[in-house]
N, C-alpha and C positions, 0 to 999 in steps of 0.2 A: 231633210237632214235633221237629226234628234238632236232635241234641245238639252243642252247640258244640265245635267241637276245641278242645286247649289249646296255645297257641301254643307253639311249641318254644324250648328256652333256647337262648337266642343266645348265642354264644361273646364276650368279650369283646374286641373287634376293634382296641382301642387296646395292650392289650398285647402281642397277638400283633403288630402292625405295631411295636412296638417293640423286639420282640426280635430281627429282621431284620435291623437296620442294626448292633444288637449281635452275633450270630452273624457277619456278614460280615467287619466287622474284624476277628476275632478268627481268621478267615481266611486274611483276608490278612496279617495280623499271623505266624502259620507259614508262609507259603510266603515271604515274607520274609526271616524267620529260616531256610529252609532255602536260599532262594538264597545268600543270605550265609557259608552254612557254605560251600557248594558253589563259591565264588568262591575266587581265590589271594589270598591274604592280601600286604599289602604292609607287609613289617618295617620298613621304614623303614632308612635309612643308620645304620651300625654306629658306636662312639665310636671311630674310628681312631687315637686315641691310646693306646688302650689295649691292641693286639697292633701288630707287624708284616707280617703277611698274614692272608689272608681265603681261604677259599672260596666260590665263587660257585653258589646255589642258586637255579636258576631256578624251582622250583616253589611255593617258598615265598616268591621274589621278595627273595633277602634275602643277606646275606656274614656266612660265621661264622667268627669268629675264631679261628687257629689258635694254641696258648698256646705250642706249641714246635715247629719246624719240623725234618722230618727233611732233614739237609744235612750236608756234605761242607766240612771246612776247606779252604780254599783251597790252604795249604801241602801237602796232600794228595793235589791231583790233579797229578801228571805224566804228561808226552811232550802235552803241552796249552798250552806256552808262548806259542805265537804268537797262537788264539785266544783264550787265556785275557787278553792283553794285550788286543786288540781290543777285546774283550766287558767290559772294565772299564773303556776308555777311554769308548767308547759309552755306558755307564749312568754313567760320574760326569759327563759333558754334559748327559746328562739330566736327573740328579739336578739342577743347577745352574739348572735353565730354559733351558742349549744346545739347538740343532738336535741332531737324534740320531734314529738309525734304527732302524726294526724288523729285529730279528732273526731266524734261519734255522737256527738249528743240527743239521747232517744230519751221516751217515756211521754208523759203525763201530757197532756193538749195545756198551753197555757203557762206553765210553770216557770217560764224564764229561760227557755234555751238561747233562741236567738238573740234574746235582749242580752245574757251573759256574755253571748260572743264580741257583743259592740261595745258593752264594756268594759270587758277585758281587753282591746286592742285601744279604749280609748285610755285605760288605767295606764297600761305598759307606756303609749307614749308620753302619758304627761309626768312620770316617772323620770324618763329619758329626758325631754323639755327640763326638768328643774337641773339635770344634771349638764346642760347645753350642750347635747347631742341630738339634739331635733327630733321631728317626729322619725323612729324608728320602722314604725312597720304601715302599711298600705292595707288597706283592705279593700279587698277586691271581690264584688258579688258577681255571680253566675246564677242565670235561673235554670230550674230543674231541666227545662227541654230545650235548651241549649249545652248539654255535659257533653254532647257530643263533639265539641268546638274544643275541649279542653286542650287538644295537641297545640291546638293553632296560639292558646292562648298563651301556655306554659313556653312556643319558639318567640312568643311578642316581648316576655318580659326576663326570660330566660338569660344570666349575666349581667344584669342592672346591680346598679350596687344596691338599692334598694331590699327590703324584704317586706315580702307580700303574705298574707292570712289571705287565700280567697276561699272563698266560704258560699253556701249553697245549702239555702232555707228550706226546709218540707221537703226532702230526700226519698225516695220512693221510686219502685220502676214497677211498670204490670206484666205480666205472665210473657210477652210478646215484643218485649223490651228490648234492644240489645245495646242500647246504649249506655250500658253499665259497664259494659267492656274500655270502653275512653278512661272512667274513673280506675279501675283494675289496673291501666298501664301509668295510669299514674301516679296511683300511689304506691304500689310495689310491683315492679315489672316492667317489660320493652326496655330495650335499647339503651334509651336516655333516663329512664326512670320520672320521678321529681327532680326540677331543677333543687340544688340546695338552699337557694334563697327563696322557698317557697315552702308552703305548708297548709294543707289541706283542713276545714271544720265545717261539719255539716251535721244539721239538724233535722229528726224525723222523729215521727211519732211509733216506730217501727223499729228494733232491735235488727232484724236482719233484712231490712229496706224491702222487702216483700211481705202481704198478707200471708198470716194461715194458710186461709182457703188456698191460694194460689198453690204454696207449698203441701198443704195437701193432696188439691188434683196431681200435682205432679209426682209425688210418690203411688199415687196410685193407677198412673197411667203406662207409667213407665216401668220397662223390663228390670231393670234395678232399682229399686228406691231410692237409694242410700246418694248412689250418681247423679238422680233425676235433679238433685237444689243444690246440688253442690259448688256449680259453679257461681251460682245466686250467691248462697250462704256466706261463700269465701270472697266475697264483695267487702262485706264485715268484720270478717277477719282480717282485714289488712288494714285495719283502723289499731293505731297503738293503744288510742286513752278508747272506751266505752264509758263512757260518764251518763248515769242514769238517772232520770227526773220522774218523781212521784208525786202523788195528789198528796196536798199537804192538808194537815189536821185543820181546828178550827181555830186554834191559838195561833198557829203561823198564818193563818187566813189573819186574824184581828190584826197580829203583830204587820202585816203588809198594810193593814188600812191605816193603822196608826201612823206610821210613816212615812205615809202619802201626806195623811191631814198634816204632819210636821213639817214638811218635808214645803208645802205649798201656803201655809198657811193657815188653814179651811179654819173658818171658828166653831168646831165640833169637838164633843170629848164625851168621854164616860160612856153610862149606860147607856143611853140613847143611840150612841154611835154605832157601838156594839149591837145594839140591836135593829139597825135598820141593815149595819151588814150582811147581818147576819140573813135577815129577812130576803135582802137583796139574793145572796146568793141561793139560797132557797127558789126564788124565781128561777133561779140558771140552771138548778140539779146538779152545781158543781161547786167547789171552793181550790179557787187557783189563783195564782197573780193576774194573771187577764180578768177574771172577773171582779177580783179587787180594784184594780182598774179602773174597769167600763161603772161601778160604783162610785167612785171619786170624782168622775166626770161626770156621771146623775149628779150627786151631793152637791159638789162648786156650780152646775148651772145650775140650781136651784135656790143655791147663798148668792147668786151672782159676784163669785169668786173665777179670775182668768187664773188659770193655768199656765204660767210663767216663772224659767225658772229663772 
């Protein structure tokens, strides 16, 4: 007679189909948590009351506040009279809620473009400070290879009561660029245009932010000339103020060093001063506020004089 087999232990089938739906979340519960590492973080709008400019970080989606800005007194920059009036009339309309233009500041390497813009935003608020309506306007940098962010930036700040100057140093794009289209939508053009509490200034050493050369191969490659830089060129064109900076003489060069040594201190004067600037810039092959400048800081380390203002 055949011996009965013993029936085999059966695994218990209620726990193991319970542990399933436990292992799965636990899952998706990590891929979750990795997407979310792996996503840009949105910081959120910064308490604007508590600096005067911001930089803007596209990657982390966020403006960090800068505690002190490096800038240039106003009463410090010479052979800059005409624009420098322009460019303060323009931002205190602004400042105001007037009509007002985006700005262009091109020319000379050195001459005070950038420093102008810092402080003209730093003039206009302390203008508004005496009048106790606080600081007025924000300034907000963007770096050249970030212009492509500018949608993103103009929906972050877009409706604040605030008003913002962002501004964007050494302006330029190359042959293959297309990132010049962002700045076209937003300062005349798309949909939303400029927010109104915004207002564009940017600095280059380039009148129509492209080289020559560049604008020449492309007239000459191209079936139309005239077509081939046009849409480049009209980048410029939708700048209201063109304010233009020139190498300045040698009396505006002195007249800058003067006012440095006044300005800091330095116990230097007369001929001698005159002519080590003069020498000085002669080293450089240039005469411009930067190298009046980078002079003033040879000069004071050499009196062991700090640089304090």
């Amino acid at each position: 007679m055949p011996k009965k087999s013993k029936p085999k232990p059966r695994h218990n089938a209620k726990a193991r189909t319970a542990s399933k739906p436990a292992a799965s979340a636990d899952v998706i519960e990590r891929i979750a948590n990795a997407l979310e590492r792996l996503a840009p973080r949105h910081a959120g709008l910064p308490d604007f009351s508590a600096a005067d400019a911001y930089v803007w970080h596209p990657d982390a989606r966020r403006l960090a506040p800068v505690k002190r800005i490096n800038r240039v007194e106003m009463s410090l920059l010479k052979g800059i009279d005409r624009v420098r009036d322009v460019l303060m009339e323009n931002t205190e309309r602004f400042a105001k809620g007037l009509p007002a233009n985006n700005a262009l500041l091109w020319g000379a390497r050195g001459m005070g473009k950038s420093s102008l813009v810092k402080a003209a935003h730093a003039a206009v608020n302390l203008a508004f400070a005496r009048n106790s309506k606080g600081g007025a306007l924000k300034l907000i940098e963007i770096h050249r290879e970030d212009i492509e962010t500018l949608p993103e930036l103009m929906a972050l700040i877009r409706g604040e009561r605030w008003r913002f100057i962002v501004f964007c140093d050494d302006l330029s794009f190359d042959a293959e660029d297309t990132s010049y289209k962002s700045l076209k939508a937003l300062l005349e053009g798309g949909i939303e245009g400029r927010p109104d509490n915004v207002i564009f200034y940017a600095t280059s050493n380039r009148r129509h932010l492209m080289s020559r050369d560049m604008m020449e191969n492309e007239r000459s490659t191209a079936i139309n000339p005239g077509e081939a830089v046009e849409e480049k060129v009209s980048l410029s064109d939708r700048f209201g103020l063109w304010l233009g900076f020139h190498r300045c003489s040698q009396d505006e060069y002195l007249a800058m060093v003067d006012a440095y040594v006044k300005h800091y201190r330095i116990p230097a004067q007369g001929e001698a001063l005159h002519h080590d600037a003069l020498e000085w810039s002669t080293t450089r092959g240039a005469r411009s506020g930067r190298v009046a400048w980078q002079f003033i800081q040879d000069l004071a380390g050499r009196l062991g004089v700090a640089l304090k203002d």
